[in-house]
BANU-660240 format. One record per residue (C-alpha): y, x, z. Coordinates in steps of 0.25 Angstrom, whole numbers, plus 5000, padded with zeros to 4 digits. Layout:
BEGIN
YXZ...
//
This chain:
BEGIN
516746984755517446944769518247044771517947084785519047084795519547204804519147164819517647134812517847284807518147334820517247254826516047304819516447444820516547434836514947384833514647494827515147604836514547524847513247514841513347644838513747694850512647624857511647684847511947814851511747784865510547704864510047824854510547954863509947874876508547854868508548004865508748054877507747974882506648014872507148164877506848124890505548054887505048154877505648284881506248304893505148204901504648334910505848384914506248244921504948224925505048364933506348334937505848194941504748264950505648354956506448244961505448164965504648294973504848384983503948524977503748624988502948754984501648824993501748964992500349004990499849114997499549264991498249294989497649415001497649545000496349615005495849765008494549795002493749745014494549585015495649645024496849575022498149655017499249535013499049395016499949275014500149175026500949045028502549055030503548975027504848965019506248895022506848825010508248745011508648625002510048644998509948514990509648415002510948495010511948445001511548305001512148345016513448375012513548445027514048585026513748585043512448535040512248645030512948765039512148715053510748725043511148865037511548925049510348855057509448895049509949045045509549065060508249035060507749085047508649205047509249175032510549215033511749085033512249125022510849135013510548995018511848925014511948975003510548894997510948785005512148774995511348774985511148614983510548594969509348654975508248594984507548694990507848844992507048945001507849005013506749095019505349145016504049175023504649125036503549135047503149025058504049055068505249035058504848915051504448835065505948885069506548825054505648705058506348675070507548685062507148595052506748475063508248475067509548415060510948445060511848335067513248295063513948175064514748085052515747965057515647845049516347705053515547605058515647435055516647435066517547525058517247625070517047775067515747835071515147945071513647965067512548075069511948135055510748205057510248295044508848385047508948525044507348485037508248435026508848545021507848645026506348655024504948745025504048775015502748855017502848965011501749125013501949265018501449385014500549465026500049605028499149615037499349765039500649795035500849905030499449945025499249975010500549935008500949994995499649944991499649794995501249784992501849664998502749514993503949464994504649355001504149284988502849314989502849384977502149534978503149654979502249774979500749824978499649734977500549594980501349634967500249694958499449564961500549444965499849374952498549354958499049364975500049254972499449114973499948974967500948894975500548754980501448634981501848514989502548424980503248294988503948184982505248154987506148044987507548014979508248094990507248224989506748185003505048205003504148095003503048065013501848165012501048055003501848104992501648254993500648334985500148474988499748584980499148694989499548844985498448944980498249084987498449194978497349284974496849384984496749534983495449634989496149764988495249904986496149944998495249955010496149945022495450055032495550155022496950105018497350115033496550265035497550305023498750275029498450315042498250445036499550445028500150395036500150525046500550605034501650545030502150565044501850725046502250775032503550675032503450655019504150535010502650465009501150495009500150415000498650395000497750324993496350314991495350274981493950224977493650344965492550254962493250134960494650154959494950064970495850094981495550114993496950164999498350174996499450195005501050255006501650315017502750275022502350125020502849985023502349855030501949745021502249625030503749705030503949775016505649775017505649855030505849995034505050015047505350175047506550205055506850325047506950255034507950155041508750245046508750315032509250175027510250145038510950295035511550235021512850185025513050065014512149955016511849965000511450095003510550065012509949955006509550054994508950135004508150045011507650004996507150134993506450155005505750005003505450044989504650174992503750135004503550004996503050114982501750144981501750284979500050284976500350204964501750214961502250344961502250474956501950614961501650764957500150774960499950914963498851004963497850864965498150854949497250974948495950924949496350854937496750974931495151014936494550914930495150914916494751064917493351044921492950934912493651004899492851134905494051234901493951334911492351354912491551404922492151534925493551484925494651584936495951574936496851684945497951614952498951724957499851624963500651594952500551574936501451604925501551454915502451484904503851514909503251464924502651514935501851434942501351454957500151424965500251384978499551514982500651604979499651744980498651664971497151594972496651714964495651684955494851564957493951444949494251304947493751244960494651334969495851324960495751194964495351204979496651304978497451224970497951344961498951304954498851434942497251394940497651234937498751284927497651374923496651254921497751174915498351274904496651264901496351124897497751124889498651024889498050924879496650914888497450924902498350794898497050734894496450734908497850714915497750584906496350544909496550544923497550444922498850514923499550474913499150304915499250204927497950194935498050054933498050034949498349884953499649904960501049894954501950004950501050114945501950174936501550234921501450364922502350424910502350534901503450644901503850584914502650584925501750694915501750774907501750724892500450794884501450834874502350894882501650974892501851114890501051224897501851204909501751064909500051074908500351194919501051114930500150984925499051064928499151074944499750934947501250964946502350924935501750764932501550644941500450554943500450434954499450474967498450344961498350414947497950544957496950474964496450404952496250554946495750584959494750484959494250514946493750654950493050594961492250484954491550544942492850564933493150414931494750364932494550244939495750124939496250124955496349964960496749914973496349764970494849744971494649594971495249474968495149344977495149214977496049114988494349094991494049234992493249234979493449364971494049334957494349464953493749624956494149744952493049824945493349994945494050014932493550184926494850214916494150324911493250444914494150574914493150674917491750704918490850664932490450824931491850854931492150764943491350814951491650974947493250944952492650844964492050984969493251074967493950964974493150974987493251104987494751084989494551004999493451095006494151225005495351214994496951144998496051025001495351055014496150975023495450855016494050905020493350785027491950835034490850755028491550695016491750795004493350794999493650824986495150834985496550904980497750944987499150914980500750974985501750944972503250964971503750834966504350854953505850874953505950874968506450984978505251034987504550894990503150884988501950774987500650804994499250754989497850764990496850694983495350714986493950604984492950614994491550624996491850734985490250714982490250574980491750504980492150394986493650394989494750464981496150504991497550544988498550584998499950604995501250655005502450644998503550745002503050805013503750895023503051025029501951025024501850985009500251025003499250915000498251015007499050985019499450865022498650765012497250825013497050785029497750645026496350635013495550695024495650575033495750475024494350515017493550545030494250405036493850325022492750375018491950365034492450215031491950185018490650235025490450365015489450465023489950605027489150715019489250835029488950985025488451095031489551155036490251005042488850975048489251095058490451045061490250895060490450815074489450765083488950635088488950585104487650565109487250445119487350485133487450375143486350365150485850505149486150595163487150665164486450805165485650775153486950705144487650835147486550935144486250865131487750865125487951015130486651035121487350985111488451055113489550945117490550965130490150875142490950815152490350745162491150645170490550575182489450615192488350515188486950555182487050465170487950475158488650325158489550355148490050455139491350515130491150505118490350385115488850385111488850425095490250475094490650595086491150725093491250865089490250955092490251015106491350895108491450825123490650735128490850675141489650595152490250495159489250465172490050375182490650225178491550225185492050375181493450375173493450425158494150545158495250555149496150645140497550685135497350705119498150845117498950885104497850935096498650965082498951085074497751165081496751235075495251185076494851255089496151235094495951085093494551085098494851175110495951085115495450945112494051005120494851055131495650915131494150855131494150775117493250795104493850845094493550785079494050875068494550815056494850925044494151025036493351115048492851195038494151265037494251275053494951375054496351335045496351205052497551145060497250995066498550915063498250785070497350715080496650575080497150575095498750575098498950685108499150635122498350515122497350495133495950485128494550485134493950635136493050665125493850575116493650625100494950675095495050705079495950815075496550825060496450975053496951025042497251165036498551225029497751345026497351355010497951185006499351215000499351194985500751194983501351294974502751274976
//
């Protein structure tokens, strides 16, 4: 064998690293292909596309929000954003260029320099929104920008060898663009507020229904997707594709705007005179569940959630001397207008909780017919006395005017009765110890040990205090829930806000049916505490609530908040007509100053807001005897008649005549035809065309008693309409006047007058 000789050695050794060598090139480079092929194909395919198209987003518009009769509460309309690319500005490599578009453009959006150069830095990124939601008038200014260019000049040489110097245009449009983008309206600022709730910059919901329902309101985005060139530049329009957004879906609420506005109208008022921290209403369907009303005072404007409009509260912000302190405080503030109190939170019902305590005694029948229970003004619970707010005592009485009185010692009474084992069992079956289940966000759970009493902890003083509203909490929509099942026959109905779903055609593709929990007591029942609850009403703590024509059934409320120092929470919840219900009402003042009862200052607030909703729902008044005596009277026609026999005929029927004119014939006459006036109210006959109407100064006509104010307003020459409980004439004081004192208005001019009584409505024991 040829021994092979050492250059042949070294030479096929070199072959076989090289071969080597090239094997695992040729081998790596093969499998990193098949990765490419097999595995990783999407992601460059996808990153392919996205260098070959330009992807811009359509914000989609939220679905509506309507009231119960197709008004519309929150709607979306076009805006636009600003969007910088930061990846097209350093291919610039102009830091003037990039200083003169900041500084330009912070002007006109109003995005501080700062803000703005920061993201134009930011070069790995190719678009990066600067402003939202910017109206019409600011986007035509940012387009005006955008058709201009920044000039600046570079010196080159020419073929001469000559220096020159050379204008460089770059379009601001390069590094800046607009997108469309949608904004959130309210048509009526700040109605319902709590209620509707309100989105962000974002368009994502914040509060209320936007948040509860953002799912369903928020619609799909659409897209335009161009393709661009190997510079990123966008291509003709032959290459673009659109995908158009999808609205949301829309939302009917149960909340009919007219009973939502009488509401807060009437709160509104309250919240003013008592000064208290808030007032809250809210009224319900007892039939249905469904809400009707809900509102908190103070409030906020939709279409400016983030500000403070009350100069009070920004002074109480400005007075903390450090900016974080102030910050904090502005916060809080924001944070409890923005609450909704109805749902959300928590409060010592009061004496209200009683005709809970009724019903459970009624329906268990553990006091029989010939209950009586002696109140001396105070009574002895283990180690405790407990007062009433009678402090010489109701003496003895039934059921019905313990409750008309709100005796605290005949509740502790009927309490200590059913026991505690049977007393938890209705306390639980009305629902206080569960959500509702209402369709808005942040309706806590209630907690036991914390918000009641535990079942197997209550003690006698526990089922004592229980037993006339105090020492627990429930939320005001578990109240009126409890209130509303009294009304209807016994049944706890599920309270909803939403009633139908719609389509972006209008087409309902969802409707809330009335959801019964369960029944808690017997219709028989009902209807037994129904009558003791008008009695409240008609001559209990309750009569400020009377409404003539429609029957009130109701129950006054004053409680201590637990662990505070002397502040209070006013209620009053009632359902009305008490014969055939309809509506279910709760007021609340929370902290009020001066005068702190339910029976004072929420009753005349229920008064108006059942005789204004329930004459708009079209429910007929149903007029005793006694109100038929007293009720108003009706204009007759007159034009045309002579003046002898027009004034005859209406001093027949009792009404004062004034006669203005020396013609024959009545032409015209004060009130109107069909109009209605008190009885033996003024009427006057004009008989001359060209006569001038006469005309008078409305006078102070508060804090009267009834005859006062009819003597004055008939000397001033005005009809007075009486709004409160006449058949309590003579306890009554008018508190306010539908008519501003000092404005001018036509002699004979119908002036309604607000009473109430302070004489037999406190129920605070305190």
């Amino acid at each position: 064998m040829t021994k092979m000789s050492p250059r042949r050695k070294l030479f096929i050794r070199a072959f076989v690293v090289f071969a080597l060598l090239v094997g695992i090139v040729f081998g790596s480079t093969v499998i990193n292909l098949a990765r490419i092929q097999l595995f990783d194909s999407e992601q460059y395919k996808q990153q392919a596309e996205k260098n070959q198209l330009h992807d811009t987003e359509l914000s989609a518009a939220r679905g509506l929000i309507y009231d119960a009769n197709g008004t519309v509460l929150a709607k979306s309309a076009s805006v636009w954003k600003i969007y910088i690319k930061p990846n097209e500005i350093a291919e610039f490599e102009n830091e003037d260029f990039k200083n003169d578009l900041c500084r330009k453009l912070s002007a006109i959006i109003g995005v501080d320099f700062d803000d703005i150069k920061e993201k134009a830095n930011k070069s790995k990124y190719a678009y990066l929104i600067l402003k939202r939601q910017v109206e019409f008038e600011e986007k035509e200014k940012v387009a005006e920008f955008l058709s201009q260019y920044y000039s600046y000049f570079v010196t080159t040489e020419n073929d001469k060898g000559e220096l020159v110097q050379n204008e460089k245009k770059i379009y601001y449009s390069a590094a800046v663009g607009i997108d469309p983008d949608v904004k959130r309206y309210y048509p009526y600022g700040n109605l319902a507020a709590n209620v509707i709730g309100f989105t962000g910059t974002d368009d994502i919901g914040r509060l209320g229904i936007e948040l509860k329902y953002d799912s369903l309101l928020t619609g799909t985005p659409g897209r335009i997707i161009t393709a661009q060139n190997g510079k990123s530049d966008v291509m003709k329009q032959e290459y673009e594709t659109i995908y158009d957004p999808v609205q949301g879906t829309s939302l009917v609420l149960t909340i009919d705007e007219v009973i939502q506005r009488y509401l807060e109208d009437s709160l509104e008022q309250v919240y003013i005179d008592s000064k208290g921290v808030g007032a809250y209403g809210v009224v319900m369907d007892v039939n249905t569940g469904a809400i009707l009303a809900m509102a908190n005072m103070g409030n906020f404007d939709l279409n400016a959630p983030q500000s403070l409009n009350d100069e009070e509260e920004k002074a109480l912000v400005e007075a903390y001397p450090d900016e974080d302190e102030r910050s904090t405080a502005r916060n809080n503030l924001l944070y409890s207008k923005w609450r909704n109190f109805i749902v959300s939170d928590s409060y010592e019902p009061g004496s209200v909780f009683k005709i809970v305590t009724a019903a459970a005694a009624v329906e268990e029948n553990v006091l029989g017919d010939d209950f009586r229970c002696t109140c001396t003004g105070k009574i002895q619970v283990a180690d405790r006395t407990i007062k009433c707010h009678k402090r010489d005592g109701h003496g003895t009485q039934d059921l019905k005017h313990g409750l008309m009185n709100s005796c605290n010692p005949l509740f502790i009474t009927v309490g200590q009765k059913l026991g505690k084992e049977k007393f938890f069992e209705y306390f639980e079956a009305f629902g206080f110890t569960e959500k509702t289940g209402i369709d808005l966000p942040a309706e806590p759970t209630p907690v036991s040990g914390v918000n009641y009493h535990a079942l197997e902890n209550m003690g006698l003083v526990e089922l004592s205090s229980s037993s006339f509203g105090q020492s627990f909490q429930v939320t005001p929509i578990q109240m009126v829930t409890a209130i509303s099942a009294i009304a209807n026959g016994g049944y706890l109905m599920t309270p909803y806000v939403v009633a139908r779903q719609l389509d972006e055609n209008g087409n309902t593709i969802n409707e809330t049916q009335p959801t019964i929990r369960r029944q808690v007591i017997s219709e028989e029942t009902a209807a037994e505490v129904a009558d003791m609850m008008e009695a409240v009403v008609t001559s209990g703590t309750g009569k400020n609530a009377y409404v003539s024509g429609y029957r009130v059934a109701g129950k006054t409320g004053t409680s201590q908040k637990l662990g505070s120092d002397g502040e209070y929470v006013a209620s009053f919840g009632c359902f009305a007509p008490a014969n055939d219900p309809e509506i279910a009402v709760l007021i609340l003042v929370d902290e009020p100053e001066g005068q702190i009862n339910g029976g004072q200052i929420c009753t005349p607030v229920a008064a108006q807001v059942v005789e204004k909703t329930l004459e708009y729902m079209g429910v007929e008044r149903q007029y005793s005897d006694e109100e038929l005596e007293k009720l108003d009277t009706l204009t007759p026609g007159l034009v045309g008649k002579t003046t002898v026999d027009a004034k005859a005929f209406l001093e027949e029927k009792g009404f004062e005549v004034k006669v203005v004119g020396n013609g024959e014939t009545v032409i015209s006459q004060m009130p109107s035809y069909n109009h209605s006036i008190p009885q033996g109210g003024v009427v006057v006959l004009y008989t001359e065309k060209e006569t001038e109407r006469l005309t008078v100064e409305v006078p102070n006509l508060t804090l009267m008693t009834l005859s006062a104010v009819n003597k004055y307003g008939t000397m001033a020459g005005l009809n007075i309409k009486i709004s409160g409980n006449a058949l309590n004439e003579g306890e009554l004081i008018s508190y306010a006047q539908s008519v501003e004192e000092g404005q001018t208005v036509e002699y004979g001019t119908t002036v309604t007058v607000y009473f109430k009584s302070d004489t037999g409505v406190n129920d605070y024991a305190g």
